[in-house]
VEXFI-898515 format. One line per field, with one value per residue: residue number from 1; residue in three letters; chain; x, y, z of N, C-alpha, C in turn. Coordinates in nm, 4 decimals, always signed. Example, Ala and Ser with C-alpha at 12.3 -4.5 7.8 and 13.67 -1.06 7.14 Angstrom:
// VEXFI-898515
num <- [1  2] $
residuo <- [ALA  SER] $
cadena <- [A  A] $
nu <- [+1.3190  +1.2850] $
nv <- [-0.5690  -0.2250] $
nw <- [+0.7800  +0.7080] $
cau <- [+1.2300  +1.3670] $
cav <- [-0.4500  -0.1060] $
caw <- [+0.7800  +0.7140] $
cu <- [+1.3200  +1.2900] $
cv <- [-0.3300  +0.0030] $
cw <- [+0.7800  +0.7870] $
This chain:
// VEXFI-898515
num <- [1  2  3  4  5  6  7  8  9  10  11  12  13  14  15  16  17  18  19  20  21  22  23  24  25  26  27  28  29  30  31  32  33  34  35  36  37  38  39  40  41  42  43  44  45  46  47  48  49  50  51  52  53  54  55  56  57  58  59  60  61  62  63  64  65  66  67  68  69  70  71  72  73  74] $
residuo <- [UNK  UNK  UNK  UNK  UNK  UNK  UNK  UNK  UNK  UNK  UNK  UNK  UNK  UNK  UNK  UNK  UNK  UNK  UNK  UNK  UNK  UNK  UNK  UNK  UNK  UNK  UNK  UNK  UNK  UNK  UNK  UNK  UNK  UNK  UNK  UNK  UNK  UNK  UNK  UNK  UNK  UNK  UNK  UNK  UNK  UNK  UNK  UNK  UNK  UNK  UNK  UNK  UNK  UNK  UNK  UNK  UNK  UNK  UNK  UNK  UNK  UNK  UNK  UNK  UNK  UNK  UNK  UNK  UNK  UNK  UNK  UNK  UNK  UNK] $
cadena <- [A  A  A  A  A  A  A  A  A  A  A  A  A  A  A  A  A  A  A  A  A  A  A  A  A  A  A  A  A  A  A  A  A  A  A  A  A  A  A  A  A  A  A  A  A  A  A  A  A  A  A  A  A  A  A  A  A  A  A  A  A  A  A  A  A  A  A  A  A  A  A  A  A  A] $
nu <- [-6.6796  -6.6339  -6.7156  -6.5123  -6.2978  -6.3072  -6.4303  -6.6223  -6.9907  -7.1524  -7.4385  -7.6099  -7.5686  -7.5668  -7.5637  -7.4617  -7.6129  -7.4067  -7.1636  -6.9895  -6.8256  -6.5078  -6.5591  -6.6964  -6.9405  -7.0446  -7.2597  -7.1822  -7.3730  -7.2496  -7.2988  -7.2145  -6.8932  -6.6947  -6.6950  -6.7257  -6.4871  -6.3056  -6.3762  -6.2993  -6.0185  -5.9592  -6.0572  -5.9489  -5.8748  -5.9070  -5.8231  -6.0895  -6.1950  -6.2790  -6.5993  -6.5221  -6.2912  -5.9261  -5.7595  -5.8150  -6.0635  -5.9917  -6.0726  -6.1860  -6.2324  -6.4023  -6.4515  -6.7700  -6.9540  -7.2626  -7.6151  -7.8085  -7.7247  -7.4865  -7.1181  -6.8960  -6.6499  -6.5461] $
nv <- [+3.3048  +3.0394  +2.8727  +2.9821  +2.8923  +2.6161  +2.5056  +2.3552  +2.4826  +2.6825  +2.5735  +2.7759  +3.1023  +3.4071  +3.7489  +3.9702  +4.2925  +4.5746  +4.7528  +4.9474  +5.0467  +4.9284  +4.6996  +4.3899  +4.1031  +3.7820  +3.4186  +3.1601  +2.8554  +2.4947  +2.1052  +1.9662  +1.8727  +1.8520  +1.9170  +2.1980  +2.2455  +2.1665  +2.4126  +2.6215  +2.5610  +2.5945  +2.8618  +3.0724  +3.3713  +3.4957  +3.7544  +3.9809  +4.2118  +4.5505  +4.7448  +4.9981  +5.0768  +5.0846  +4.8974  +4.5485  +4.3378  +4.1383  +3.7901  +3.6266  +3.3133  +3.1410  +2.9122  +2.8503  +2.7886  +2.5613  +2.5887  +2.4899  +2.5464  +2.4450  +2.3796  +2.2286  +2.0623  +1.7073] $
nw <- [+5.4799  +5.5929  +5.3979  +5.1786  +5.2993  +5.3227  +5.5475  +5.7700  +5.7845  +5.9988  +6.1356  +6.2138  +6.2602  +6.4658  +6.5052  +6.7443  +6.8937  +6.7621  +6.9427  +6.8499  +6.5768  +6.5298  +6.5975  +6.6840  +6.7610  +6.7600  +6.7634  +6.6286  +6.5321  +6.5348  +6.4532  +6.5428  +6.7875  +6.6635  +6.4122  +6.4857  +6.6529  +6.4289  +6.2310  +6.4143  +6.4241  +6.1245  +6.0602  +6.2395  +6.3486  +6.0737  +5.8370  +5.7283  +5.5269  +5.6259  +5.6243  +5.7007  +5.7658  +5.6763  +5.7500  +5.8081  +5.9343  +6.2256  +6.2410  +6.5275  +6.6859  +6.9553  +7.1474  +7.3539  +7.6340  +7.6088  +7.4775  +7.7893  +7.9382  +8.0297  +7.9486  +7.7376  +7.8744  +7.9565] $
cau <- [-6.5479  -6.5889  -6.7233  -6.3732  -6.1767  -6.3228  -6.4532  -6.7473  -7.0057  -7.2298  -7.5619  -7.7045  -7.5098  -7.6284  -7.4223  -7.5173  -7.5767  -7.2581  -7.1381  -6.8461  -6.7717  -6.4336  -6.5611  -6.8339  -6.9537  -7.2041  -7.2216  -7.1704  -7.3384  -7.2491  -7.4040  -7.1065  -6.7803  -6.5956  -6.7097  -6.6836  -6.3278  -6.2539  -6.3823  -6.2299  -5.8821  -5.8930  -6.0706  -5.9542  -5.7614  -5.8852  -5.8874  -6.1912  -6.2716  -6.3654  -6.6112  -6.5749  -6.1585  -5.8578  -5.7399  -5.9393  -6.1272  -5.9414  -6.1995  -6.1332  -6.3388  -6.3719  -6.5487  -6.8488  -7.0924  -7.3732  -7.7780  -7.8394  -7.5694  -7.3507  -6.9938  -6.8255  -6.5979  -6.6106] $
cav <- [+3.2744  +2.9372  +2.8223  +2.9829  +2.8420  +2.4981  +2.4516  +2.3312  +2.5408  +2.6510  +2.5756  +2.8844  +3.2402  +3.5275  +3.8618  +4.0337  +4.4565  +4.6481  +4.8975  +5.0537  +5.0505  +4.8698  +4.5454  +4.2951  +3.9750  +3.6569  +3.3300  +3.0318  +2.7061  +2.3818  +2.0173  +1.8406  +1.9155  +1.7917  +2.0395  +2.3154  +2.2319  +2.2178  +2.5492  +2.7245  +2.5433  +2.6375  +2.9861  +3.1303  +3.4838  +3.5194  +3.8548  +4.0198  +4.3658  +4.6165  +4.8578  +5.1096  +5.1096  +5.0222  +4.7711  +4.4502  +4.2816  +3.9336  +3.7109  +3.5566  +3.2364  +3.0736  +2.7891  +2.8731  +2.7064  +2.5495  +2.6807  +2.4257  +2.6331  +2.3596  +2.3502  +2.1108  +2.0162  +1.6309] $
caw <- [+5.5298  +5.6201  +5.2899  +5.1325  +5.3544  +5.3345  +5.6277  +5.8686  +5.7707  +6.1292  +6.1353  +6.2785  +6.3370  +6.5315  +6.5098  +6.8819  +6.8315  +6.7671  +7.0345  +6.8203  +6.4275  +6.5074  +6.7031  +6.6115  +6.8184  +6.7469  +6.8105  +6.5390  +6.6256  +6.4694  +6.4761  +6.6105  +6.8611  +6.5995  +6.3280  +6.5585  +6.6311  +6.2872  +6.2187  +6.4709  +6.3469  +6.0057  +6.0215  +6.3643  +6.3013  +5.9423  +5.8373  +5.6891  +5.4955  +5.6902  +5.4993  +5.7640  +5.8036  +5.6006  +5.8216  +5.8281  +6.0559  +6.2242  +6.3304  +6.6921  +6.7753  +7.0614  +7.2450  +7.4629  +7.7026  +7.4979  +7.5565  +7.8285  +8.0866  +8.0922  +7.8853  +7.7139  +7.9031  +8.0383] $
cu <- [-6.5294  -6.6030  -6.5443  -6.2454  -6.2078  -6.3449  -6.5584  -6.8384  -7.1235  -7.3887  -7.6476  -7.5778  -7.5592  -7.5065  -7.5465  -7.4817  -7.4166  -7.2448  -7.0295  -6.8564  -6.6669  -6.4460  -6.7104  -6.8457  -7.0572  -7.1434  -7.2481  -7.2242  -7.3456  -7.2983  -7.3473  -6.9453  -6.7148  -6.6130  -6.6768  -6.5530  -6.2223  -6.2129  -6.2771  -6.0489  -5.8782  -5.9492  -6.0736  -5.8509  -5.7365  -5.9057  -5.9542  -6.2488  -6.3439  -6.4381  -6.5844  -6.4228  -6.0484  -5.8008  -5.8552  -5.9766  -6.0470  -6.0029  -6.1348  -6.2180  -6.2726  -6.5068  -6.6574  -6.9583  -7.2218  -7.5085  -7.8704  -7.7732  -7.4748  -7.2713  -6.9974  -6.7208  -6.6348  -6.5994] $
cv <- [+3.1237  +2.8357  +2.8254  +2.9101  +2.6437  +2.4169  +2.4221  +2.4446  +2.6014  +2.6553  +2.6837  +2.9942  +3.3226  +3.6284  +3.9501  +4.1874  +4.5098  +4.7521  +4.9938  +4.9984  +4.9419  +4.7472  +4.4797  +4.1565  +3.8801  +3.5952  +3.2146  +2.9251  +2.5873  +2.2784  +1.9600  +1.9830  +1.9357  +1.8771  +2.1948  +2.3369  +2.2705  +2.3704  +2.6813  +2.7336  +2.6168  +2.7416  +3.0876  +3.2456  +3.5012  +3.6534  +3.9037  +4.1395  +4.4358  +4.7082  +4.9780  +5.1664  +5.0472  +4.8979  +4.6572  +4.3973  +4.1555  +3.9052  +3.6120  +3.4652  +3.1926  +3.0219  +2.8779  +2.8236  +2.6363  +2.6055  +2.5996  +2.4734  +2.5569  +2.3588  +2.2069  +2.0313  +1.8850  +1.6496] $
cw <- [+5.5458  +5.5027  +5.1514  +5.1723  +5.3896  +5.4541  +5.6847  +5.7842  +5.9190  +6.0704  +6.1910  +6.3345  +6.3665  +6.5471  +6.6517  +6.7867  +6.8675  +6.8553  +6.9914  +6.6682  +6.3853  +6.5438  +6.6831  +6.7118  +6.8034  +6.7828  +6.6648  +6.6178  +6.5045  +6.5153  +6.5407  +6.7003  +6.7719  +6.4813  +6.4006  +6.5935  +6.5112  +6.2122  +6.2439  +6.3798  +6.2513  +5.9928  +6.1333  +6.2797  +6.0926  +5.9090  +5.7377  +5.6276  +5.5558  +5.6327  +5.5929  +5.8315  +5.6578  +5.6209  +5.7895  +5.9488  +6.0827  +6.3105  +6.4396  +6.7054  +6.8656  +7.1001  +7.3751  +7.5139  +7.6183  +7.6102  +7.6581  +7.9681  +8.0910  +7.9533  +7.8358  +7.7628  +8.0670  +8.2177] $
């Protein structure tokens, strides 16, 4: 997705276990704010083939805490 859409690409994704068919969650991490920003911009609410519905999947990111406990925000 993010390679199609020309964007950031993350340096490390983790997809957490699935509790339902219709709903999926990981975490993307990138090297910079400023790539991660990007990202989100240009591939927030893209939607995605579901093999397991007709509908597709639309991918939701969002910003979260980095692995140190503390946020980004100054």
């Amino acid at each position: 997705m993010f390679t199609d859409r020309h964007a950031p690409e993350p340096r490390t994704v983790t997809i957490f276990p699935q509790k339902s068919d219709r709903s999926s969650a990981g975490v993307c991490e990138f090297d910079t704010t400023e790539e991660a920003t990007d990202a989100l911009v240009i591939c927030n609410h893209t939607p995605v083939d579901s093999p397991v519905g007709k509908a597709p999947y639309i991918v939701k990111l969002a910003f979260a805490g980095g692995r140190d406990g503390k946020d980004f925000r100054p």
